[in-house]
FIPA-136214 format. One line per 4 residues: number of its first residue (from 1); for each residue x, y negated, z negated of N, C-alpha, C. Coordinates in steps of 0.1 Angstrom, whole numbers, padded with zeros to 4 digits. Example, Ala and Ser with C-alpha at 12.3 -4.5 7.8 and 13.67 -1.06 7.14 Angstrom:
# FIPA-136214
1> 0132/0057/-0078/0123/0045/-0078/0132/0033/-0078 ~ 0128/0022/-0071/0137/0011/-0071/0129/0000/-0079
This chain:
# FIPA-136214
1> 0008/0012/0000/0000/0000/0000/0009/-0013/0000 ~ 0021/-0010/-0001/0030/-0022/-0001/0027/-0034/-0010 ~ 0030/-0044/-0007/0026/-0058/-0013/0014/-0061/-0016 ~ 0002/-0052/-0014/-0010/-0054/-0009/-0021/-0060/-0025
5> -0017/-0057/-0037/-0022/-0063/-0047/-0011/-0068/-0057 ~ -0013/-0080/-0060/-0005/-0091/-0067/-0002/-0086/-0081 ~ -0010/-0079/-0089/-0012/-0077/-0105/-0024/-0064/-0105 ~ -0026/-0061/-0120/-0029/-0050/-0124/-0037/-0050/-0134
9> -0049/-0048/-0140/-0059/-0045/-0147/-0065/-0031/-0150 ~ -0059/-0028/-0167/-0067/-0013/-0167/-0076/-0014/-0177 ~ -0091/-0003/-0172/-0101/-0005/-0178/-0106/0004/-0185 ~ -0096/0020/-0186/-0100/0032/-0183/-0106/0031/-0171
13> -0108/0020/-0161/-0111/0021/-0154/-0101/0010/-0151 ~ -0096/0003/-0140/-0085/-0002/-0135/-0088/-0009/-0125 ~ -0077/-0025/-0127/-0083/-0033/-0115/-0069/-0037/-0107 ~ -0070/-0041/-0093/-0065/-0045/-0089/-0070/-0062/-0082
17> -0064/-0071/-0082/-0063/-0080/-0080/-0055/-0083/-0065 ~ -0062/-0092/-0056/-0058/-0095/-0043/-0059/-0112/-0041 ~ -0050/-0116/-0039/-0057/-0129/-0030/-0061/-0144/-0043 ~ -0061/-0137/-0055/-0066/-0144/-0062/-0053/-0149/-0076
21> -0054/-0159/-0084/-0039/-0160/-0092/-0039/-0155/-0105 ~ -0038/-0139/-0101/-0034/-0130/-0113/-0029/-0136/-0127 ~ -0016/-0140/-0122/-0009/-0145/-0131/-0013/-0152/-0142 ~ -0017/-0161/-0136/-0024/-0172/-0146/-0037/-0165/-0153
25> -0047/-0155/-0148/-0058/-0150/-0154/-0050/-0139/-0162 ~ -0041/-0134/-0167/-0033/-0129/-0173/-0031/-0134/-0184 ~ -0025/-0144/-0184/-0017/-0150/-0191/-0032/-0158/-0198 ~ -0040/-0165/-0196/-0054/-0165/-0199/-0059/-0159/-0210
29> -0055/-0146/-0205/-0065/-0132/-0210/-0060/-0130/-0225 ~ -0044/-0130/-0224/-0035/-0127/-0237/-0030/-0136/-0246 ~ -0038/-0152/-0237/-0036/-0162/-0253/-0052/-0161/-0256 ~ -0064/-0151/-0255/-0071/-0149/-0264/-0071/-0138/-0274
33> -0069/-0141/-0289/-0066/-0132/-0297/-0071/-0123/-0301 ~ -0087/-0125/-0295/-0100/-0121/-0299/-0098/-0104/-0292 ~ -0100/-0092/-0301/-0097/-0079/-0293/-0110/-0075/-0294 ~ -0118/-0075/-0279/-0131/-0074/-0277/-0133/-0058/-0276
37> -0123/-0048/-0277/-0126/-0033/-0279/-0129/-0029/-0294 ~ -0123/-0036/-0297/-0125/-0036/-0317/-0137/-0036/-0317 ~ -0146/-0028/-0323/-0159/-0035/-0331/-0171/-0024/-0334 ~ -0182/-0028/-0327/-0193/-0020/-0336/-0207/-0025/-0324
41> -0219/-0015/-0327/-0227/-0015/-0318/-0240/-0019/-0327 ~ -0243/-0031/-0327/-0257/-0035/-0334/-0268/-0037/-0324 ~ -0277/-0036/-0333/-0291/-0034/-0326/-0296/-0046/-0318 ~ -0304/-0054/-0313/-0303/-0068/-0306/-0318/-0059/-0300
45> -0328/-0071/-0303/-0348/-0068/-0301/-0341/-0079/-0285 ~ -0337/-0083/-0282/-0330/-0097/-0266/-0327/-0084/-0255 ~ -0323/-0070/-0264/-0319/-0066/-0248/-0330/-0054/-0244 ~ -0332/-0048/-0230/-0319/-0047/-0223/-0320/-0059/-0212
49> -0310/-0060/-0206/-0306/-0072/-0194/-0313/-0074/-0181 ~ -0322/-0058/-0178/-0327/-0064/-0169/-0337/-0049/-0168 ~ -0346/-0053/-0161/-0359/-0042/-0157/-0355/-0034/-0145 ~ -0352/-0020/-0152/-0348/-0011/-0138/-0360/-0010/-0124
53> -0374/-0013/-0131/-0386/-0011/-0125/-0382/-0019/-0110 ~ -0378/-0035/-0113/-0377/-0043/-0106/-0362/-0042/-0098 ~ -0351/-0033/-0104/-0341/-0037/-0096/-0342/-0028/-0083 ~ -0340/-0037/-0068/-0339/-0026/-0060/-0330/-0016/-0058
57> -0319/-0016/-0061/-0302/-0008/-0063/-0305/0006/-0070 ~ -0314/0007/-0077/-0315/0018/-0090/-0317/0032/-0082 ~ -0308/0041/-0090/-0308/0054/-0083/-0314/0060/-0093 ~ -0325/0070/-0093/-0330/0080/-0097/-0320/0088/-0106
61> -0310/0088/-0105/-0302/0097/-0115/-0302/0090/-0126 ~ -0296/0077/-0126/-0294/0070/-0136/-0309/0064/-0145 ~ -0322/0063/-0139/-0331/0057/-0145/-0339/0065/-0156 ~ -0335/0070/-0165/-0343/0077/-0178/-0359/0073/-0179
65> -0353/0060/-0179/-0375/0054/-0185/-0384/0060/-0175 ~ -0378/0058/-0160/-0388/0063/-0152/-0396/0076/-0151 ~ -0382/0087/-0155/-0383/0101/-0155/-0385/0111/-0169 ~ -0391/0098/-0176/-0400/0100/-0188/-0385/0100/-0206
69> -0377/0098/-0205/-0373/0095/-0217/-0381/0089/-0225 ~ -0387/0097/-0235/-0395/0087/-0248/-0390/0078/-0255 ~ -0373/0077/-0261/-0374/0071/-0271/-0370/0054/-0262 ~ -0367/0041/-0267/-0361/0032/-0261/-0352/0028/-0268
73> -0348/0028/-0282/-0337/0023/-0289/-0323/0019/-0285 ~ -0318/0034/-0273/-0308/0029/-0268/-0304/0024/-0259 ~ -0319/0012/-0256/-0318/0004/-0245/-0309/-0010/-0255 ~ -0310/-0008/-0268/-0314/-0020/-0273/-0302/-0024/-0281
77> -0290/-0015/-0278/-0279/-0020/-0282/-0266/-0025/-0277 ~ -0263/-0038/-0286/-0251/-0047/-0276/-0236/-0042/-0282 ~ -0227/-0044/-0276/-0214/-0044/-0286/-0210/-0056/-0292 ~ -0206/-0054/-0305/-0201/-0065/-0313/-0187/-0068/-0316
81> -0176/-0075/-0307/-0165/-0076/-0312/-0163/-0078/-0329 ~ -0153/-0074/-0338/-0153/-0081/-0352/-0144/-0091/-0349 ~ -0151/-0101/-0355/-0145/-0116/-0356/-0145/-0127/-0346 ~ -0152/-0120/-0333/-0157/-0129/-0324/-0166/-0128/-0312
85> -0172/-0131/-0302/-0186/-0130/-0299/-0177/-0132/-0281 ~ -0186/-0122/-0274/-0182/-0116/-0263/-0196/-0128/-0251 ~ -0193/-0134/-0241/-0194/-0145/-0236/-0210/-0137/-0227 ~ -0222/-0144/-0230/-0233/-0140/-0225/-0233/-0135/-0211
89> -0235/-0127/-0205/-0236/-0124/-0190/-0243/-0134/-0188 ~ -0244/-0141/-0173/-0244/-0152/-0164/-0239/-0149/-0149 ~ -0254/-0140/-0146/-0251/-0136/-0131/-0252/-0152/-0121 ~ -0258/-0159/-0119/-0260/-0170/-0112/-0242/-0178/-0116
93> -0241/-0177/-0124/-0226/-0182/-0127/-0215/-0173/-0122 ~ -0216/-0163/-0119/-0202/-0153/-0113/-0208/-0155/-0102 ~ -0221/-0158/-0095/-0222/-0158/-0079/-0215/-0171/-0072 ~ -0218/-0178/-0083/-0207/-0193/-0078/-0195/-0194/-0080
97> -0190/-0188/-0089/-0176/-0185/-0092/-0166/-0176/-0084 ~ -0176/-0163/-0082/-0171/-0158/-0070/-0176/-0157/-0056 ~ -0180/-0168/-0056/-0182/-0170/-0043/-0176/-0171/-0024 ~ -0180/-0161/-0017/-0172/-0156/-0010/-0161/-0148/-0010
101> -0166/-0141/-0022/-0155/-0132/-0024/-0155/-0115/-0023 ~ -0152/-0104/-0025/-0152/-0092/-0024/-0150/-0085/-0038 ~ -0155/-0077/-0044/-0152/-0068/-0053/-0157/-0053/-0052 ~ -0147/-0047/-0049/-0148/-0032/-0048/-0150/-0022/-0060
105> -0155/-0012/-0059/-0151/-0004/-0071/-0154/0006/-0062 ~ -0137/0015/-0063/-0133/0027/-0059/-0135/0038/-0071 ~ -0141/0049/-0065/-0144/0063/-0077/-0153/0072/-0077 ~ -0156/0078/-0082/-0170/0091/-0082/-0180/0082/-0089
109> -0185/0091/-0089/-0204/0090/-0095/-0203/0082/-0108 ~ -0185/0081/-0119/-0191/0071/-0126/-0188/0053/-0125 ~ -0181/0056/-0111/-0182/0036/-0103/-0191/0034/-0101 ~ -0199/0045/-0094/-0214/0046/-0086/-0222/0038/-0098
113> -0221/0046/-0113/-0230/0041/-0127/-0224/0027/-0125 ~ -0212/0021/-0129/-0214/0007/-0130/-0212/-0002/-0116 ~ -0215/0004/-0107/-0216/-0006/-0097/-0233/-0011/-0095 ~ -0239/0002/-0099/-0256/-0003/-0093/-0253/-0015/-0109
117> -0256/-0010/-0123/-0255/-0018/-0135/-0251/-0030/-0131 ~ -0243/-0033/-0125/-0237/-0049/-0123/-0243/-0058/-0110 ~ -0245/-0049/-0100/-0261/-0051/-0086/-0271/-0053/-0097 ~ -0277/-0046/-0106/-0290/-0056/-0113/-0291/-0066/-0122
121> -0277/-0065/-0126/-0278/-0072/-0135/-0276/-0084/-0129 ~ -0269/-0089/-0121/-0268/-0098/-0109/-0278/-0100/-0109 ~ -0287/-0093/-0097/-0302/-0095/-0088/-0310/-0098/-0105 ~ -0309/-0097/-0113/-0322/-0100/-0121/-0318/-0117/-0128
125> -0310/-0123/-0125/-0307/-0135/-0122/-0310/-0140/-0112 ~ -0309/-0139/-0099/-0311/-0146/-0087/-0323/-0135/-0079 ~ -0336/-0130/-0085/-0343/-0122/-0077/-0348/-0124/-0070 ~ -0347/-0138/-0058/-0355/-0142/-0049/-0347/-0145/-0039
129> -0328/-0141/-0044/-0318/-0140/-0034/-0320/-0128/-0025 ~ -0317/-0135/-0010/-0315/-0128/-0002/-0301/-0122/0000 ~ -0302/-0106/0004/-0293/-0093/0002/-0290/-0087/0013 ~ -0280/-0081/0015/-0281/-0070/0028/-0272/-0060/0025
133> -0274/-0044/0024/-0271/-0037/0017/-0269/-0027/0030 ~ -0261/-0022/0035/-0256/-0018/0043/-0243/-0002/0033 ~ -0249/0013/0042/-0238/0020/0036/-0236/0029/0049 ~ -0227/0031/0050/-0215/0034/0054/-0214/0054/0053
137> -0226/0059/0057/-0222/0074/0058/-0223/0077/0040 ~ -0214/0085/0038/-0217/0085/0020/-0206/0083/0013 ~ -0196/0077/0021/-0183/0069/0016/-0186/0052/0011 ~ -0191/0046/0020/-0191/0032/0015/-0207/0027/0013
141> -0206/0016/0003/-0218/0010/0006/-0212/-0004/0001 ~ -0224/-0016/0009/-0217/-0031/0008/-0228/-0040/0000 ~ -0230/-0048/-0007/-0242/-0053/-0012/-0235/-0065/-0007 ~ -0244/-0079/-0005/-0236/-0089/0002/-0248/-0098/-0005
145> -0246/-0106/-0012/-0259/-0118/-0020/-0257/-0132/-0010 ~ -0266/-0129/0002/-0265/-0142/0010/-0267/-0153/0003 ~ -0261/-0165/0011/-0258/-0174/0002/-0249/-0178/-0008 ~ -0245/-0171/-0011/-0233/-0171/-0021/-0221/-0162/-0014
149> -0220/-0151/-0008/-0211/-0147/0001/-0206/-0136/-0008 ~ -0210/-0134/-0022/-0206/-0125/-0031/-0205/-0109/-0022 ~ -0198/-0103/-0024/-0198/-0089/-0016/-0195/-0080/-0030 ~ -0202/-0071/-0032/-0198/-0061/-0042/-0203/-0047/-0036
153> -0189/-0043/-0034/-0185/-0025/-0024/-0188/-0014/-0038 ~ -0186/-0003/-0028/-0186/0002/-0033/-0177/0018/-0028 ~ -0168/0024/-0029/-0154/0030/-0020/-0158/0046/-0025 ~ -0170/0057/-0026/-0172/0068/-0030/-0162/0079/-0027
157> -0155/0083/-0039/-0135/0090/-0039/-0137/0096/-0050 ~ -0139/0109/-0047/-0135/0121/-0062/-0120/0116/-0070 ~ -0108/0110/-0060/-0095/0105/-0065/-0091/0094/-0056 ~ -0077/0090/-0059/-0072/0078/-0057/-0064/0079/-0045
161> -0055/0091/-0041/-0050/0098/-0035/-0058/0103/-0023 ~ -0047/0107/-0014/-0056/0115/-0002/-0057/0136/-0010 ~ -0068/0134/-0003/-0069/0154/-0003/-0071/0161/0012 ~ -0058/0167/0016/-0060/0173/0025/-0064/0189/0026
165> -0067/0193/0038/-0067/0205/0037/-0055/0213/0047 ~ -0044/0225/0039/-0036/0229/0046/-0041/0243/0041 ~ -0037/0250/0050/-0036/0264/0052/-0051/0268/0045 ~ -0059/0263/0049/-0070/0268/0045/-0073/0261/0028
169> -0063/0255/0023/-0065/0250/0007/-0065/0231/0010 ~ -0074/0232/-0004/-0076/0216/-0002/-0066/0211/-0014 ~ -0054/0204/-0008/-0040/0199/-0014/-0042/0187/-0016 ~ -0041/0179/-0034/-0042/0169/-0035/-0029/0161/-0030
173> -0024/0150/-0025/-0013/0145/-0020/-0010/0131/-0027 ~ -0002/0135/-0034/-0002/0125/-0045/0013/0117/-0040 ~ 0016/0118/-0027/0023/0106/-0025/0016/0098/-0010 ~ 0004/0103/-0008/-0005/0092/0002/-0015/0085/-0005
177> -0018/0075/-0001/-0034/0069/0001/-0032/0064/0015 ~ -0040/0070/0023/-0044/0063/0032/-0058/0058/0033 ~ -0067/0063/0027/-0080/0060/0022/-0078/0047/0018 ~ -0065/0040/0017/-0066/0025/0010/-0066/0016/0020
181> -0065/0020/0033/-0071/0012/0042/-0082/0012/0042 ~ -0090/0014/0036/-0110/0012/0034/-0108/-0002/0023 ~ -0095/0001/0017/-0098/-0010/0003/-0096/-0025/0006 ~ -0086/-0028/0020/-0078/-0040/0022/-0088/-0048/0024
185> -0087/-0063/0018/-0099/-0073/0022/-0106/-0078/0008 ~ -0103/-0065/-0002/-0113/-0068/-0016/-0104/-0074/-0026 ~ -0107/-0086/-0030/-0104/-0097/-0039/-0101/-0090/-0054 ~ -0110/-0080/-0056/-0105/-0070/-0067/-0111/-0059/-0065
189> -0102/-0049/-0068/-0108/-0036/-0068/-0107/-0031/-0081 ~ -0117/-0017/-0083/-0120/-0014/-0097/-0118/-0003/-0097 ~ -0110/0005/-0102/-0110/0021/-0103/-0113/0027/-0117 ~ -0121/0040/-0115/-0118/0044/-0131/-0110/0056/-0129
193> -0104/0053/-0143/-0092/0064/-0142/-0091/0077/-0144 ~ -0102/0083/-0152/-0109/0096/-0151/-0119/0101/-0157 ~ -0129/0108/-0155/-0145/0109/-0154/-0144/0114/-0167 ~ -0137/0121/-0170/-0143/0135/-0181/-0137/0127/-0197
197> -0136/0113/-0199/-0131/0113/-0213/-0143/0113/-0223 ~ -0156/0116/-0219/-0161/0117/-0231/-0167/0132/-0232 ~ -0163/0143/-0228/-0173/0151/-0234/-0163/0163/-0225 ~ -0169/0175/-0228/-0163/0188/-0222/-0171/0191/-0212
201> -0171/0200/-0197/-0177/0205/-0188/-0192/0194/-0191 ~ -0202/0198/-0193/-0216/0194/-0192/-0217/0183/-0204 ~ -0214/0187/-0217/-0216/0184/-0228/-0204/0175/-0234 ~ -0212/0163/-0240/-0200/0153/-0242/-0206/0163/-0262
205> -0195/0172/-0268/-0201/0181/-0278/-0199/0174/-0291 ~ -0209/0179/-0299/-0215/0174/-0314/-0202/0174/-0323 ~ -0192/0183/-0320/-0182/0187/-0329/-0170/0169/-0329 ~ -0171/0164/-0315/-0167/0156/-0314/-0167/0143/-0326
209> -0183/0144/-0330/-0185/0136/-0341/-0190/0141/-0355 ~ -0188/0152/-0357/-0184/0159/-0368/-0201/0166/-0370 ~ -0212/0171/-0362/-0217/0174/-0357/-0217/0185/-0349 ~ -0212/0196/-0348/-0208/0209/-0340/-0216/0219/-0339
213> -0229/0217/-0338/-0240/0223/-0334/-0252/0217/-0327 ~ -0248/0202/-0325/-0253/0191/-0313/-0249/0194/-0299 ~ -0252/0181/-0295/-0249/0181/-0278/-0257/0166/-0272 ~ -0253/0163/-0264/-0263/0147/-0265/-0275/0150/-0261
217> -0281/0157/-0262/-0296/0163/-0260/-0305/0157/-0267 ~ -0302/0151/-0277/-0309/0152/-0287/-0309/0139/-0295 ~ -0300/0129/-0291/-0292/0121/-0297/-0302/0108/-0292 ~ -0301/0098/-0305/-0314/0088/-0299/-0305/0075/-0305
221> -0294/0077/-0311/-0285/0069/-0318/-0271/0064/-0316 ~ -0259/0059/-0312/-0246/0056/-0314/-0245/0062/-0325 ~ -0230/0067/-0324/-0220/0066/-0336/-0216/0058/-0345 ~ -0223/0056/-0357/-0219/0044/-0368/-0205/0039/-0372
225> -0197/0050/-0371/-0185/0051/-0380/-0179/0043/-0377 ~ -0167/0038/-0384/-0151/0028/-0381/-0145/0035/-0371 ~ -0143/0053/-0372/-0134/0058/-0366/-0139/0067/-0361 ~ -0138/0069/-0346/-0146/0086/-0338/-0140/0098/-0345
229> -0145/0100/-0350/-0137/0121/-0356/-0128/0128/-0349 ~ -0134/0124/-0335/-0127/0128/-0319/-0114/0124/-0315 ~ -0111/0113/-0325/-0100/0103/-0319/-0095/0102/-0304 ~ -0087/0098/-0301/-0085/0094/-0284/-0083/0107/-0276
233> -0085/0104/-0266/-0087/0116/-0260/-0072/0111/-0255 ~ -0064/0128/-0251/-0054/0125/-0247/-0049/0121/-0235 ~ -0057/0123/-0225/-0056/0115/-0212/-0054/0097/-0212 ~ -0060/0095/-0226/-0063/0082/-0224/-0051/0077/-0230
237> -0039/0087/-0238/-0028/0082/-0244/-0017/0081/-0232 ~ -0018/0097/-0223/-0010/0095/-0212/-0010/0081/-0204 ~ -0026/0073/-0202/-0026/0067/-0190/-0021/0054/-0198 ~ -0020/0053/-0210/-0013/0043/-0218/0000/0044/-0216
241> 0006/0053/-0223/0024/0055/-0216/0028/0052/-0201 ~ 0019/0053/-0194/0021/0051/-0179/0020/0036/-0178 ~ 0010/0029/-0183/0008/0016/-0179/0019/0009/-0190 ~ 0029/0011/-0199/0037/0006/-0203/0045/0007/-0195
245> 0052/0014/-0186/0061/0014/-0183/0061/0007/-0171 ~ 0047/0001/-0167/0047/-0009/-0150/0056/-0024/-0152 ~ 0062/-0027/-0143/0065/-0041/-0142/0059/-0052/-0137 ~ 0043/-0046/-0129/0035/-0053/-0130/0027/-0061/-0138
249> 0025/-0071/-0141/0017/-0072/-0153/0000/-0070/-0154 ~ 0004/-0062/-0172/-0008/-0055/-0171/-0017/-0059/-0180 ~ -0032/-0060/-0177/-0040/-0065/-0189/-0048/-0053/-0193 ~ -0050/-0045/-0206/-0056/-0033/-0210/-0072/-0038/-0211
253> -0079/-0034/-0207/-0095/-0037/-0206/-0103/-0022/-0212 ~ -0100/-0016/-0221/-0098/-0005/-0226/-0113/0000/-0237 ~ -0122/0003/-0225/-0137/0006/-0230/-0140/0021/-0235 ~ -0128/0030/-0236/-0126/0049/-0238/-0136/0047/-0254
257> -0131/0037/-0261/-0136/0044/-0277/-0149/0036/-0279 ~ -0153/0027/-0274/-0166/0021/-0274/-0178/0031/-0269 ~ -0171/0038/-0258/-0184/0045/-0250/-0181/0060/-0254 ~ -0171/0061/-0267/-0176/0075/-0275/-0188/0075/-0282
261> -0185/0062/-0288/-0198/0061/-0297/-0211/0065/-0290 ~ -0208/0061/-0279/-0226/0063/-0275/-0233/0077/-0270 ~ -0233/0090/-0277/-0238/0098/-0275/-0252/0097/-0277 ~ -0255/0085/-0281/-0272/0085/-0271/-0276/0083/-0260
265> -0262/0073/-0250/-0265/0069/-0238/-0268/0074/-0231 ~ -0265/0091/-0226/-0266/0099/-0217/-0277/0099/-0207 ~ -0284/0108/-0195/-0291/0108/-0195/-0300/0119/-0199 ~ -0293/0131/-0203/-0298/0146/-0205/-0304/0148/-0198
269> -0319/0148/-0198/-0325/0159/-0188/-0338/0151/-0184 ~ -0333/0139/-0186/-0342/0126/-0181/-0333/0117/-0163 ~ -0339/0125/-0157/-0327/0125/-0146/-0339/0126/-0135 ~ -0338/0119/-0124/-0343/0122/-0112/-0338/0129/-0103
273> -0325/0131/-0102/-0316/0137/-0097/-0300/0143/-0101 ~ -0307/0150/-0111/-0294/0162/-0120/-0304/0168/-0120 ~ -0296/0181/-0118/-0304/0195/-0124/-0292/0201/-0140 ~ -0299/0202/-0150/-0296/0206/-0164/-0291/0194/-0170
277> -0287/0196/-0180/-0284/0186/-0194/-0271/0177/-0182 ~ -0270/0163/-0186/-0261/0154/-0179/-0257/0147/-0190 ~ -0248/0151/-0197/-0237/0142/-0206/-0226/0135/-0204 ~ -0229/0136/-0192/-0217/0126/-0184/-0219/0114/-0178
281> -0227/0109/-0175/-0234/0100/-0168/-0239/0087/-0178 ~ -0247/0080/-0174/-0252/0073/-0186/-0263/0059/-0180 ~ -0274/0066/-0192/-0290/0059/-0186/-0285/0047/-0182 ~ -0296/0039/-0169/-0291/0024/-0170/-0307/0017/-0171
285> -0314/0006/-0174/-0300/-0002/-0182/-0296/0009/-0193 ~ -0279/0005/-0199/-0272/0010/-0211/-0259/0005/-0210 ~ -0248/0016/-0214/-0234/0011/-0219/-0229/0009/-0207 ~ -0232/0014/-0193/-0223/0005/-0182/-0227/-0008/-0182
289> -0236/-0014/-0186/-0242/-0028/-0186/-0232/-0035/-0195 ~ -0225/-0029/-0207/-0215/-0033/-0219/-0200/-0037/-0210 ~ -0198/-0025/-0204/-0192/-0024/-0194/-0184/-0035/-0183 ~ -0198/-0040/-0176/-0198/-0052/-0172/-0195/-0062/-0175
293> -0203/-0064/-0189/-0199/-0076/-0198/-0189/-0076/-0201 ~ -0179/-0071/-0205/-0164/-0074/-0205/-0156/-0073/-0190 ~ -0159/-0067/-0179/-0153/-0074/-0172/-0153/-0087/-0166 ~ -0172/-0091/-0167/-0174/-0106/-0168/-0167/-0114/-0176
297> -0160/-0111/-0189/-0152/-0115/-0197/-0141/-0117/-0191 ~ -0137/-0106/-0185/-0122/-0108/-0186/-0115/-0118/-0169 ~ -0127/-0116/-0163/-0126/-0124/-0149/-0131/-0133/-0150 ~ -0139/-0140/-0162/-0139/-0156/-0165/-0127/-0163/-0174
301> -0115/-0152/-0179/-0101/-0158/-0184/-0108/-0162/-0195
């Protein structure tokens, strides 16, 4: 990819920056002291952010209320930094701010979760803006908020890497992307770094939170505690050691222990499209909505 992104943003999901002055939104980011992953999940009667009913982006997978979830509680929780207060979402204000601009988010099915979450939460700000939504086979899709020139992609990639197939086997090739010629053009891109950090095969499991006869099946609550029982998952320490060692500069946007807590978010078996229990995914509106709000954080410096 050569010279092709200026700086570096990891989110557990991970941004790259194009065209725009990294540097300074960097340097921004780390004279605020405020550590918006620290904190706790209180209840708030204000949310959620926007009516799935009305947004047009909403996939069937992700919509619970539609597909009969009874309870609504875990529509209704915000994250609470300790010691300081995380900056109101303001879609009509990032359409102006980014205006004429591109943001991608490269990944599987859980970009797919926070790309539609950030499409409504947008549109339920400006719902009389005109849209043109254009995809691309079952690799790309483009949302485009006329008028404002806003573009928010979307790059559908099991990995980051190319996968070929040789001798009849499909070989991950972990020193190409050429798939990243799909990415060139986007002002940021968003990768997440890997699907599976909250839960095992199907089940994000009960034992995790000291519970070991659960499963999020059941679960109508967040995790209260100071500290997950589960503690970090280890993938998430590796991709820490990795991002120390870049000479890029890196800003950590680091959402892994917030969205442990939320073994109520799921969708289980409130799905329009999963077949069996889905502990991997997560109802919308919910915590990819949290999600958002800190990258709206972090790209307003």
């Amino acid at each position: 990819m050569g010279n092709l992104f200026t700086s570096l943003l990891y989110l557990s999901l991970f941004l790259f920056f194009y065209k725009i002055n990294a540097t300074s939104f960097l340097n921004s980011s780390k004279a605020n002291s405020c550590n918006f992953f620290r904190g706790k999940w209180v209840y708030d009667p204000s949310y959620p952010l926007y009516n799935p009913s009305t947004c047009p982006f909403m996939d069937p997978e992700f919509d619970c209320i539609k597909y009969g979830r009874p309870d609504r509680s875990y529509l209704k929780y915000r994250w609470q930094p300790f010691g300081c207060n995380l900056p109101r979402f303001n879609g009509a204000e990032m359409l102006l701010k980014w205006r004429g601009k591109k943001i991608m988010f490269v990944g599987d099915s859980l970009s797919y979760n926070m790309w539609i979450s950030l499409s409504c939460m947008i549109h339920s700000w400006v719902p009389n803006a005109k849209y043109t939504l254009v995809k691309t086979g079952s690799v790309l899709i483009d949302l485009t908020f006329q008028g404002y020139g806003l573009k928010l992609s979307l790059y559908r990639t099991p990995s980051i890497v190319d996968i070929v197939n040789e001798n009849g086997k499909r070989v991950l090739k972990l020193d190409s992307i050429r798939q990243g010629n799909m990415w060139k053009g986007a002002n940021v891109l968003i990768f997440n770094s890997w699907h599976w950090w909250t839960h095992t095969g199907r089940d994000q499991p009960g034992r995790d939170w000291n519970e070991p006869s659960k499963s999020c099946k059941s679960e109508t609550q967040p995790f209260f505690g100071l500290r997950y029982p589960a503690g970090t998952p280890m993938a998430s320490v590796v991709v820490n050691k990795v991002f120390a060692r870049l000479k890029k500069p890196v800003y950590l946007l680091d959402i892994t222990t917030l969205s442990q807590y939320r073994k109520d978010a799921h969708p289980t078996y409130y799905s329009g499209n999963h077949f069996g229990l889905d502990c991997s995914h997560w109802c919308l509106p919910g915590l990819p909505d949290t999600w958002n709000i800190l990258l709206y954080a972090a790209l307003s410096g």
